[in-house]
ROKE-826443 format. One record per residue (C-alpha): residue in one letter; z, y, x. Coordinates in pm, 1 decimal, always signed. Last residue first. Layout:
// ROKE-826443
a:Z:Y:X $
...
This chain:
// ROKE-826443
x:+327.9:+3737.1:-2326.8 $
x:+199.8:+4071.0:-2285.2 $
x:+429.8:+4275.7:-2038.9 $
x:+691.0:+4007.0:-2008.6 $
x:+415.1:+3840.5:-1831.6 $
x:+272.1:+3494.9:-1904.3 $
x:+75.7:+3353.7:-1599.5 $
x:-281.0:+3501.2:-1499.0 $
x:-539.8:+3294.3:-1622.9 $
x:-742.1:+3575.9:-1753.2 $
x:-1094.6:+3499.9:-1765.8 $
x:-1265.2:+3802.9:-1898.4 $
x:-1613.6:+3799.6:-2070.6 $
x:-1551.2:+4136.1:-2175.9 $
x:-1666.3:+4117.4:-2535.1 $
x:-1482.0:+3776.6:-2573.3 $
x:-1173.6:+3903.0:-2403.9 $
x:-1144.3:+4207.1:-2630.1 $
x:-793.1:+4111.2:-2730.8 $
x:-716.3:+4004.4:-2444.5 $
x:-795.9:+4344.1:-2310.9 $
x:-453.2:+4455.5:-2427.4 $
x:-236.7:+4593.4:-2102.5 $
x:-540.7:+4670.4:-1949.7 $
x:-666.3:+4903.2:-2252.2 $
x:-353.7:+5097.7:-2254.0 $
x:-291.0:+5113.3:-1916.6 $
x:-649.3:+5285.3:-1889.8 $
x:-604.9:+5468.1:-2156.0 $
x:-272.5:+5654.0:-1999.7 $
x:-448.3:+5681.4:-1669.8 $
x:-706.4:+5857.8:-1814.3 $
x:-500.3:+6086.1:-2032.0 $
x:-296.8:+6159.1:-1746.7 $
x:-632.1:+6240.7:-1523.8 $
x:-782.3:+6415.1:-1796.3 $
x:-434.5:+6689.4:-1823.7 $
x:-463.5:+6745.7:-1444.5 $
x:-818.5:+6882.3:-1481.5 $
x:-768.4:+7175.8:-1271.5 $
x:-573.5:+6976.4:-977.9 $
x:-835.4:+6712.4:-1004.8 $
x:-1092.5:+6980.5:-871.3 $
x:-1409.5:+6960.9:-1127.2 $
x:-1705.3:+6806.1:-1071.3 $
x:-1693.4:+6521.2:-1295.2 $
x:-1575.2:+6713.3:-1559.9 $
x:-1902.7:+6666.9:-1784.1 $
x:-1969.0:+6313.4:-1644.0 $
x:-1603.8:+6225.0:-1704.9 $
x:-1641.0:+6325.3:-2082.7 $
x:-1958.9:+6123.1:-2116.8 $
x:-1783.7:+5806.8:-1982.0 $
x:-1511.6:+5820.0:-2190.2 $
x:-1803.8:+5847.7:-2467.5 $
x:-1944.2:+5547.1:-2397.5 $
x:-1582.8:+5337.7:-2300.1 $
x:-1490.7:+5416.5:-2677.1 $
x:-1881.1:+5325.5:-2805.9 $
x:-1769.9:+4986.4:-2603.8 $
x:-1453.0:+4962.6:-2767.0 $
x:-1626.4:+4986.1:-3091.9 $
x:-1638.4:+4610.7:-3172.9 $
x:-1249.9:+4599.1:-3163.9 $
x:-1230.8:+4712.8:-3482.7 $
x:-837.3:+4793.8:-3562.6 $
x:-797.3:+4711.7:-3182.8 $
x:-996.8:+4980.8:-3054.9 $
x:-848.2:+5271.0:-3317.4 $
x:-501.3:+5156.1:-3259.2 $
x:-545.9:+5177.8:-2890.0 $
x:-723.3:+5553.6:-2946.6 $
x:-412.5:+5691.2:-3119.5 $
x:-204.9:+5516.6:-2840.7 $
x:-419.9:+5718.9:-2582.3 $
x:-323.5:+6042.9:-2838.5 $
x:+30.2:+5968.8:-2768.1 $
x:+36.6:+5915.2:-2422.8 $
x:-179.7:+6244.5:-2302.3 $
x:+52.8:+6466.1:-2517.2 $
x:-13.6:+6629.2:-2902.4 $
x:-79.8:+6936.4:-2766.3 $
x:-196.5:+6881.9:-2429.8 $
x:-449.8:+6658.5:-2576.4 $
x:-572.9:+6874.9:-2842.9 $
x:-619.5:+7190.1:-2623.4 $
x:-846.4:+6964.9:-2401.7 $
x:-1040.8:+6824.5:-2695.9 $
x:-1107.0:+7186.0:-2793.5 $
x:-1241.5:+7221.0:-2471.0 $
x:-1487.5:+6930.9:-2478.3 $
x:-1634.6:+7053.5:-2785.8 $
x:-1662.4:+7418.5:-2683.9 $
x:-1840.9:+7333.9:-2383.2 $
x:-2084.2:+7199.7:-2598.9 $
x:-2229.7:+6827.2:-2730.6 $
x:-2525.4:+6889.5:-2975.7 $
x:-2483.4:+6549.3:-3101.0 $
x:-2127.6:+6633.2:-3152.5 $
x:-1812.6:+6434.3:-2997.6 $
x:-1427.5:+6589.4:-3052.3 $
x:-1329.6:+6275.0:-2900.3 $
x:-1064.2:+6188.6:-3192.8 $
x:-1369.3:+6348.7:-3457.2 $
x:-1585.9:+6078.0:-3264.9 $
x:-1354.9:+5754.0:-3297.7 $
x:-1329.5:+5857.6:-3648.0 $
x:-1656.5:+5844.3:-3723.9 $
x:-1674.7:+5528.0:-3484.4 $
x:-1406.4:+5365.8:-3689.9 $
x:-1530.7:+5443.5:-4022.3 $
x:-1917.1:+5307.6:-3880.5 $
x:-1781.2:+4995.2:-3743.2 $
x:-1640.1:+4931.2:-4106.7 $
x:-1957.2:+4987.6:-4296.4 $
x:-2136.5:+4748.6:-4048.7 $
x:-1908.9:+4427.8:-4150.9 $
x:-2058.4:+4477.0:-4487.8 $
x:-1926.8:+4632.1:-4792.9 $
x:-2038.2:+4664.5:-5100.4 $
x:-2133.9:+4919.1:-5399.5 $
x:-2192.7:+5196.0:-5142.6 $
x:-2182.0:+5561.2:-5065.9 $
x:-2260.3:+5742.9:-4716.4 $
x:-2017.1:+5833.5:-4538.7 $
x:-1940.2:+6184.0:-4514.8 $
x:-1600.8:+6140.7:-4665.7 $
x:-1480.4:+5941.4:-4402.5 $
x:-1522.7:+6225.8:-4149.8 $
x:-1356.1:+6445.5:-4362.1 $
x:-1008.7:+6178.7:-4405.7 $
x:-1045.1:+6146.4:-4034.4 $
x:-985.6:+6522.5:-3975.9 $
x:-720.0:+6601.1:-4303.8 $
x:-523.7:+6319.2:-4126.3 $
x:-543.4:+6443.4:-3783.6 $
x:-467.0:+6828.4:-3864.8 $
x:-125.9:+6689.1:-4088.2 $
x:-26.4:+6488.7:-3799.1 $
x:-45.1:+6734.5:-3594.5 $
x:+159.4:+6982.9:-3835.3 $
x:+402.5:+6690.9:-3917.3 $
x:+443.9:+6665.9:-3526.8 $
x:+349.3:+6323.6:-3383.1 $
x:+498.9:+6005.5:-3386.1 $
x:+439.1:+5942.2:-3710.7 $
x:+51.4:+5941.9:-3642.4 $
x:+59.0:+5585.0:-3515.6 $
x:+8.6:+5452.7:-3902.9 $
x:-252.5:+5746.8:-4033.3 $
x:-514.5:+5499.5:-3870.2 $
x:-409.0:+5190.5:-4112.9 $
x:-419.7:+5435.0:-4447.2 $
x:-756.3:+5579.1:-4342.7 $
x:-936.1:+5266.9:-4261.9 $
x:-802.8:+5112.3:-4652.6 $
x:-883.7:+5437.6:-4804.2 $
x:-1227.9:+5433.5:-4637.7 $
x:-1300.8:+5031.1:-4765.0 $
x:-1122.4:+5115.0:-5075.1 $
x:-1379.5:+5360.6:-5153.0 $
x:-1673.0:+5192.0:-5027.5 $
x:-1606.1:+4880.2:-5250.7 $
x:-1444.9:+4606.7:-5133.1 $
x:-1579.2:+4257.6:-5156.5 $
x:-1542.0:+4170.1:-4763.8 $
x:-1183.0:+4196.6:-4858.0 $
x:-921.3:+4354.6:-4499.9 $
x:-578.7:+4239.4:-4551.5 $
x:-594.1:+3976.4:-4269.8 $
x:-808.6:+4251.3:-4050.5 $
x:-510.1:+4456.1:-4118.7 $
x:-219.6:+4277.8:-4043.0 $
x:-385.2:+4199.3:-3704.5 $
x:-414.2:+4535.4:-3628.8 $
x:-53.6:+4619.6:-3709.1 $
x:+61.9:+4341.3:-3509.5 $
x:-194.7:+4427.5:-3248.1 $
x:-36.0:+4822.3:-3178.3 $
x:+323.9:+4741.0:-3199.3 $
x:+585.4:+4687.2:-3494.9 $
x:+822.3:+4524.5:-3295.7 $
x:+734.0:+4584.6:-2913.3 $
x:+603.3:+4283.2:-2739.3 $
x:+247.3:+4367.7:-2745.8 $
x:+375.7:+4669.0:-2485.0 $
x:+130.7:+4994.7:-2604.5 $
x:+444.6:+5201.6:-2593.7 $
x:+707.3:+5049.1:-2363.1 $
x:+467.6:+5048.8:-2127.6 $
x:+316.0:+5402.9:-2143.8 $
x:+676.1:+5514.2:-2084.4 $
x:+737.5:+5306.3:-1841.7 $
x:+431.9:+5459.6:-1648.2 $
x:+544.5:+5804.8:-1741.2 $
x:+899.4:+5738.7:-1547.3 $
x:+769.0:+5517.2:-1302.9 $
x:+517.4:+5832.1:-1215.1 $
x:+181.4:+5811.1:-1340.9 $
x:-175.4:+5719.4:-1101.5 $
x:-146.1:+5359.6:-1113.6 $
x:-56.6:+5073.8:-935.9 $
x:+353.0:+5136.4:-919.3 $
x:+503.6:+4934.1:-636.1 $
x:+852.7:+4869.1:-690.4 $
x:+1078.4:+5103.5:-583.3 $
x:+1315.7:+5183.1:-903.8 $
x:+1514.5:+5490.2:-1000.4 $
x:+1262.9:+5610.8:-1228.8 $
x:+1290.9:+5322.6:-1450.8 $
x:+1605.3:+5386.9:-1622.2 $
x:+1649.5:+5154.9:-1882.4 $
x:+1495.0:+4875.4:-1630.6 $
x:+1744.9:+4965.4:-1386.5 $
x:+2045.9:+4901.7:-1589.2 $
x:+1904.6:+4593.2:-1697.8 $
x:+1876.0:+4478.9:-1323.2 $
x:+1667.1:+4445.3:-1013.6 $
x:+1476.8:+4128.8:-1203.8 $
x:+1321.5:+4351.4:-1474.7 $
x:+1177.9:+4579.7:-1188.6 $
x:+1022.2:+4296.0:-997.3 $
x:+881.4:+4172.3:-1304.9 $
x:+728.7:+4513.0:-1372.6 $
x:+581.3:+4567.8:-1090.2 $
x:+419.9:+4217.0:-1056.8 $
x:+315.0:+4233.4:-1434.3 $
x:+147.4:+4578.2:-1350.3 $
x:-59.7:+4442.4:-1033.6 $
x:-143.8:+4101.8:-1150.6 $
x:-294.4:+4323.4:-1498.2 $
x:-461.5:+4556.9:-1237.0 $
x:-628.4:+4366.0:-1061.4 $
x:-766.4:+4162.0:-1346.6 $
x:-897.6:+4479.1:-1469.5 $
x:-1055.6:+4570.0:-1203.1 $
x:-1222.1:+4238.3:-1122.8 $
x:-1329.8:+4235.5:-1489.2 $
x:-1482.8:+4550.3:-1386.0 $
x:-1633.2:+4477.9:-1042.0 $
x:-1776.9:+4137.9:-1218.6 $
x:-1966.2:+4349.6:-1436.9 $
x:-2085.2:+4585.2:-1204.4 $
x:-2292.4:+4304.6:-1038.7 $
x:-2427.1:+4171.2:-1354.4 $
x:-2597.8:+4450.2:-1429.7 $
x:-2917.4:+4333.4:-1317.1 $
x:-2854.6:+4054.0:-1541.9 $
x:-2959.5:+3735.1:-1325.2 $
x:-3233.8:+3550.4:-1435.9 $
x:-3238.4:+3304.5:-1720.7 $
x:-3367.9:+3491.6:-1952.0 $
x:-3193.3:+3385.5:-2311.8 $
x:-3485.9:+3605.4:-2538.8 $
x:-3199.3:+3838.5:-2633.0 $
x:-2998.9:+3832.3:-2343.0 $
x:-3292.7:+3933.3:-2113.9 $
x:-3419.0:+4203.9:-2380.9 $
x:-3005.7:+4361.9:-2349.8 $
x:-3079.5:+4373.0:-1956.0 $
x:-3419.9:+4529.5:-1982.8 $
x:-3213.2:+4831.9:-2200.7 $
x:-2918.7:+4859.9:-2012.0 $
x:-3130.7:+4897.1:-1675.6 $
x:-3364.2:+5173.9:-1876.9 $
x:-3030.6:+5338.9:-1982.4 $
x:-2907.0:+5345.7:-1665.8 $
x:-2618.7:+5145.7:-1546.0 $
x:-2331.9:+5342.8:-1322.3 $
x:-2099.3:+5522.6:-1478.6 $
x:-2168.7:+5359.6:-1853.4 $
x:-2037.7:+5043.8:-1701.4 $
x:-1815.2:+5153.7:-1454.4 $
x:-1628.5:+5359.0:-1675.5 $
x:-1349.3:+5161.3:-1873.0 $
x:-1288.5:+5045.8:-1493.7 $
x:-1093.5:+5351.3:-1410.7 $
x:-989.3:+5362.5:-1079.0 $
x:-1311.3:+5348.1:-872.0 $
x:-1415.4:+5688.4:-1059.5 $
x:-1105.5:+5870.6:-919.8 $
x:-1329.7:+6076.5:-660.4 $
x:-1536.2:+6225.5:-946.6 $
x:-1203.3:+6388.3:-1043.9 $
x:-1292.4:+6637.9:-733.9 $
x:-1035.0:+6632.6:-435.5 $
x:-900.2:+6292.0:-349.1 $
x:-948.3:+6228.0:+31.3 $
x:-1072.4:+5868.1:+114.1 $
x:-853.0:+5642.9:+332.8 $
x:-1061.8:+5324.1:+320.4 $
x:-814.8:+5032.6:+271.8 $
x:-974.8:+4938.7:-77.8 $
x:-1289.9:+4924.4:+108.1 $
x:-1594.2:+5057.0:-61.2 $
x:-1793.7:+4867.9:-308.6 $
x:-1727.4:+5020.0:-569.3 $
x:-1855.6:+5379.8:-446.5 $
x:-2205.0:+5250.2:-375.2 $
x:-2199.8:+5195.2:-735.7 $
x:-2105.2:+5551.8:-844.5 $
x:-2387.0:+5673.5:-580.4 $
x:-2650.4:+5426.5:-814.0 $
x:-2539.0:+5611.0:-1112.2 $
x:-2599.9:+5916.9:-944.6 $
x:-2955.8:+5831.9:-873.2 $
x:-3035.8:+5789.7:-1207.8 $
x:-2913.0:+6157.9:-1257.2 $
x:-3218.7:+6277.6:-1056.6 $
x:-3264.8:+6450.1:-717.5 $
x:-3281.8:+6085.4:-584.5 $
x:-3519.2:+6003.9:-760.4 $
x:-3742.6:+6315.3:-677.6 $
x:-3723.6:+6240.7:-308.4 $
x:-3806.6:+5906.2:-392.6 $
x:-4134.9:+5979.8:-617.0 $
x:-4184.3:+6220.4:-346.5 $
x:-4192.5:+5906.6:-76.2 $
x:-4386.4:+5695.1:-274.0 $
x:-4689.8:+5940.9:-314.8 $
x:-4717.2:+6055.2:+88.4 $
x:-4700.9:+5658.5:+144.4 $
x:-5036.2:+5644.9:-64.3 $
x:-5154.2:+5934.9:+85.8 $
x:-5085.9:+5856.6:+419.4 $
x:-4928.3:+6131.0:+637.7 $
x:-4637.9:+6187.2:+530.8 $
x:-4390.8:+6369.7:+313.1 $
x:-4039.6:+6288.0:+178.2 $
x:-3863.7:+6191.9:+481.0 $
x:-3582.7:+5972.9:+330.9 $
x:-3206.3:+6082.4:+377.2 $
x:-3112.4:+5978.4:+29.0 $
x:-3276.5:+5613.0:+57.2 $
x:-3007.8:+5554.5:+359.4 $
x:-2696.5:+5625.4:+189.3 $
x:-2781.4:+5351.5:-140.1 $
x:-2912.2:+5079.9:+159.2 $
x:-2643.6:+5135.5:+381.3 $
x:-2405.0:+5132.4:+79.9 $
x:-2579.5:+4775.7:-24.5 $
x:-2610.2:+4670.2:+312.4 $
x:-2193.8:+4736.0:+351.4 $
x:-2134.9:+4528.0:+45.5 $
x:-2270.6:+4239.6:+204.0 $
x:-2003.0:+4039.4:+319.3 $
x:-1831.8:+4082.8:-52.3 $
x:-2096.1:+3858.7:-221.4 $
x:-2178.8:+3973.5:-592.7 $
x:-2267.9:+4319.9:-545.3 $
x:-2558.5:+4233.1:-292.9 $
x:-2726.2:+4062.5:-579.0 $
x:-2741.4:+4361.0:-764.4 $
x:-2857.7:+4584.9:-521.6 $
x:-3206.6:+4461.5:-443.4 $
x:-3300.3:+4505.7:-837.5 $
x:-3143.8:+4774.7:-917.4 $
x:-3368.7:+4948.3:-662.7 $
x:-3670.9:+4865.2:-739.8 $
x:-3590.6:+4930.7:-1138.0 $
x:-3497.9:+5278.0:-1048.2 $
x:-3776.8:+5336.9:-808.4 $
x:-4025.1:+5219.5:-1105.9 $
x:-3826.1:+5441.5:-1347.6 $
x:-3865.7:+5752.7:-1147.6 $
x:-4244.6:+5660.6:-1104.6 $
x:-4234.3:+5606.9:-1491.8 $
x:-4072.8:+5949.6:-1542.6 $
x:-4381.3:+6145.1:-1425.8 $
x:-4580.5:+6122.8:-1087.3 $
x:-4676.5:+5754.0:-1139.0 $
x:-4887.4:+5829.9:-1454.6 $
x:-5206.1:+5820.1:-1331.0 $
x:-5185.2:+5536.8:-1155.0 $
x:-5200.5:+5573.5:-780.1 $
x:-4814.7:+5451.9:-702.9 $
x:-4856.8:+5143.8:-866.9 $
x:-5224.5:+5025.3:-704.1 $
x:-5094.9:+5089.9:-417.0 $
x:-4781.5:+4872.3:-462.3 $
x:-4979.9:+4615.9:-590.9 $
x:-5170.1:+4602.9:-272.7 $
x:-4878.1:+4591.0:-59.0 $
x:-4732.7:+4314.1:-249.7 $
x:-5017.4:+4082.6:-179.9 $
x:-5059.8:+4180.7:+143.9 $
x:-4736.6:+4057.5:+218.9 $
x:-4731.6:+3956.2:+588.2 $
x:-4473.8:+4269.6:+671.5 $
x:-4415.9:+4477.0:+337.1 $
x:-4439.0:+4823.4:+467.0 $
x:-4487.7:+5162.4:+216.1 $
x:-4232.4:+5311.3:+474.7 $
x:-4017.3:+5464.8:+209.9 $
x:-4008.3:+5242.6:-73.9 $
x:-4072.5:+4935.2:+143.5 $
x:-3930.7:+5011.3:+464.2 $
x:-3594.2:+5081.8:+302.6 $
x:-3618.1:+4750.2:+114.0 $
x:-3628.3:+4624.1:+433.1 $
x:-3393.5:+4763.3:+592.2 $
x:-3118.6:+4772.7:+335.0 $
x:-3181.9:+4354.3:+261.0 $
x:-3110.2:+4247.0:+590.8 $
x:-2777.8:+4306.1:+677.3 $
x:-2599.9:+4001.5:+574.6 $
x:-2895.0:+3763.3:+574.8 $
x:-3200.2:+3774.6:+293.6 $
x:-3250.0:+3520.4:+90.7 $
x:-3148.2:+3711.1:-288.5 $
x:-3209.4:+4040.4:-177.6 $
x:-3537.0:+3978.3:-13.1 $
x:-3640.4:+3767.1:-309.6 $
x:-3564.4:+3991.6:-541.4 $
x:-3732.1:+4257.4:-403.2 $
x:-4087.4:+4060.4:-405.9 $
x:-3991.1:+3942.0:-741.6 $
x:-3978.0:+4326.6:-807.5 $
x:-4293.2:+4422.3:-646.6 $
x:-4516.5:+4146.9:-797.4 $
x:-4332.1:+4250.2:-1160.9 $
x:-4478.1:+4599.0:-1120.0 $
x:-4817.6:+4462.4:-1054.8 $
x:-4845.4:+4209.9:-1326.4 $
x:-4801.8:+3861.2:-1307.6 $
C-alpha cells in the first residue's frame, strides 16, 4: 500500500468507527496537528507525503482534498453526525498555519492554501446540507439558496479529482463507498422532499374546491417553493404529465419516431423539428431568434453517413449550450445576454424550453445540471434582490425537473414509492 492510500484507510477508518463526535477531532489533529496517536505507521507516511518534492503544488491541494472527502462522506450518511462533519468543515478554516516543526510547518500551509482554494468551497456547500431544516438562516446572497436546488449539489460540491476517482471505482466495480455517495443521497432526498411536498399541496388544494383550484392564489396550503401560488400553478399546469399534449408525450413520440439508420441530415432536421415544438408559446420574433439559433448550432456538426446514439447527445448538448448562452471562453457577456433572454421570453417558458430539451435525450440532464451549476458559481455572490430573475428561473427548473425525474430515475438512482399524485400520475 502506498503512502497516500496508508493515510486515507487511516481516515476511513476513523470516520467509519468512530462515535458521534469523534471523527472532527481527530482528523483535525491529523492535518493540522500532524498527530496520529499509536499510529506510527501513518505518521511516517505522512512525512514522507508532505516532504516530496511536489507537495507544495496542486498535489498537496489534492492530497488535503482527498483527506478530507474521505472523513466526510461517511458522516453524510447518518444524521447524528452531521454536526462533526460541520465541526470538522468550520474547524479546518481556522487552522494556525505555521509552526514550529517542519514537517507540521508543511501540512499546515498546504491547509491554509486549501482552504483559500475553490476545492474548499465545495466542501462549505456540503457543510451547508447538512444544516437543520429548522435553522433560521438569513437569505441575502443567492449562494444562500444552494440547499434548495438539488440540480446543484452535485456539481456544487464534488471536485473534479473526487468525480474522477469515483467514476474509476464504478468502472473497475470497487466495492468501497463512492466518496460522493453522501451528496447523493442529499439529492434524491431533495427531490423526494419535494415531490411529497408538491403532491401534498396540491391535493389539499384540489380537495378545497374546483373553484379554488382555477384560482390558486386564494388558497393556504403550504407552498414548498420559492413562487407565489399563482406562479407555482402556473409552473404546474405547464410541465404537469397530465396535460394533453405535454412535455413526455411529445418526447416519447419522438424517441418512437427516432431510425438508428438516419443520415446526419434527417438526424438534425428530425432534433430541430421536435425542439421548435414548445416555441409556440413564445413571440413569433422569439421564436424566430430560437429557431435560426439551434438551426446554427446544428449546422456545425460535423457530417456523417450514420448515426449513432452519440450524434444525438451531441444535437441536444449544442443546443443545450446556445439555450445557456455557454462558450469555452465563458464572459460576462455570455451570462448577460442569457439574462436579457430570460426576462424576455419569461423564467417559465424558457424552463419548459429546457424540460423538452432533457426529456428529448435524457442523457444530457447531467451536462444541464453542469452548466446550472456554472451559472450559480458566477452569481453566487450576488444579493438575491439583484438576481431576482435567476431565482424564478431556478425555481421554475427546479419544479420542472421534480415534477418529471421519473423519467431520469435510472440516472438518478431514485426510489420513488410515493403514491400516485394528480401531479404525475
Amino acid at each position: 500500500m502506498c503512502d497516500h492510500e496508508v493515510v486515507y484507510s487511516y481516515i476511513r477508518e476513523i470516520a467509519l468507527g468512530s462515535g458521534q463526535h469523534e471523527t472532527s477531532e481527530r482528523v483535525y489533529k491529523l492535518l493540522v496537528d500532524f498527530s496520529a496517536p499509536r499510529n506510527r505507521l501513518v505518521q511516517e507516511a505522512l512525512r514522507r507525503i508532505v516532504n516530496a518534492p511536489d507537495f507544495g503544488e496542486i498535489k498537496g491541494l489534492l492530497f488535503i482534498n482527498r483527506c478530507i472527502y474521505t472523513a466526510i462522506n461517511p458522516l453524510h450518511l447518518d444524521v447524528a453526525r452531521h454536526d462533526d462533519l460541520k465541526r470538522l468543515v468550520d474547524r479546518l478554516a481556522k487552522a494556525p498555519s505555521n509552526a514550529q516543526n517542519p514537517d507540521t510547518r508543511k501540512l499546515r500551509r498546504a491547509l491554509h492554501r486549501y482552504i483559500q482554494h475553490d476545492m474548499y468551497q465545495c466542501v462549505r456547500r456540503q457543510a451547508r446540507l447538512v444544516e437543520p431544516s429548522n435553522q433560521h438562516r438569513e437569505e441575502e446572497i443567492f449562494g444562500d439558496l444552494f440547499p434548495r436546488y438539488s440540480f446543484l449539489y452535485f456539481n456544487g460540491t464534488i471536485t473534479n479529482d473526487i468525480k474522477r476517482l469515483d467514476a474509476e471505482k464504478q468502472r473497475v466495480k470497487t466495492p468501497s463507498l463512492r466518496l460522493s455517495e453522501g451528496i447523493r443521497r442529499h439529492r434524491e432526498k431533495r427531490i423526494y422532499q419535494l415531490r411529497r411536498d408538491l403532491s401534498v399541496y396540491w391535493e389539499q388544494r384540489w380537495q378545497q374546491s374546483a373553484q379554488l383550484v382555477l384560482n390558486p392564489t386564494h388558497l393556504s396550503a403550504f407552498n414548498p417553493t420559492g413562487l407565489s401560488n399563482e406562479e407555482l400553478a402556473q409552473g404546474i399546469k405547464l410541465y404537469n404529465t397530465h396535460r394533453p399534449g405535454n412535455f413526455r408525450e411529445k418526447a416519447s413520440k419522438f424517441s418512437r419516431r427516432y431510425r438508428p439508420d438516419a443520415n446526419m441530415s434527417q438526424c438534425r432536421d428530425d432534433v430541430l423539428a421536435y425542439m421548435i415544438q414548445p416555441l409556440d408559446m413564445l413571440t413569433p420574433q422569439h421564436k424566430s431568434r430560437l429557431v435560426e439559433r439551434f438551426t446554427h448550432s446544428l449546422k456545425s456538426m460535423e457530417s456523417s453517413s450514420g448515426v449513432m446514439k452519440a450524434t444525438v447527445i451531441q444535437a441536444f448538448k449544442k443546443i443545450l449550450d446556445e439555450m445557456m448562452f455557454y462558450r469555452d471562453n465563458q464572459s460576462a457577456q455570455n451570462f448577460h445576454s442569457l439574462k436579457k433572454y430570460v426576462r424576455e421570453i419569461s423564467p417559465h417558458k424558457y424552463a419548459a424550453i429546457l424540460l423538452n430539451l432533457v426529456l428529448g435525450c435524457p442523457m444530457i440532464i447531467h451536462k444541464l445540471e453542469e452548466r446550472l451549476t456554472q451559472i450559480f458559481f458566477h452569481y453566487e455572490r450576488m444579493t438575491i434582490e439583484s438576481v431576482s430573475w435567476l431565482v424564478k428561473l431556478f425555481e421554475y427548473i427546479h419544479l420542472a425537473l421534480v415534477m418529471n425525474y421519473r423519467y431520469f430515475g435510472k440516472r438518478f438512482r431514485l426510489k420513488d414509492d410515493l403514491p400516485p399524485s394528480i401531479l404525475w400520475g
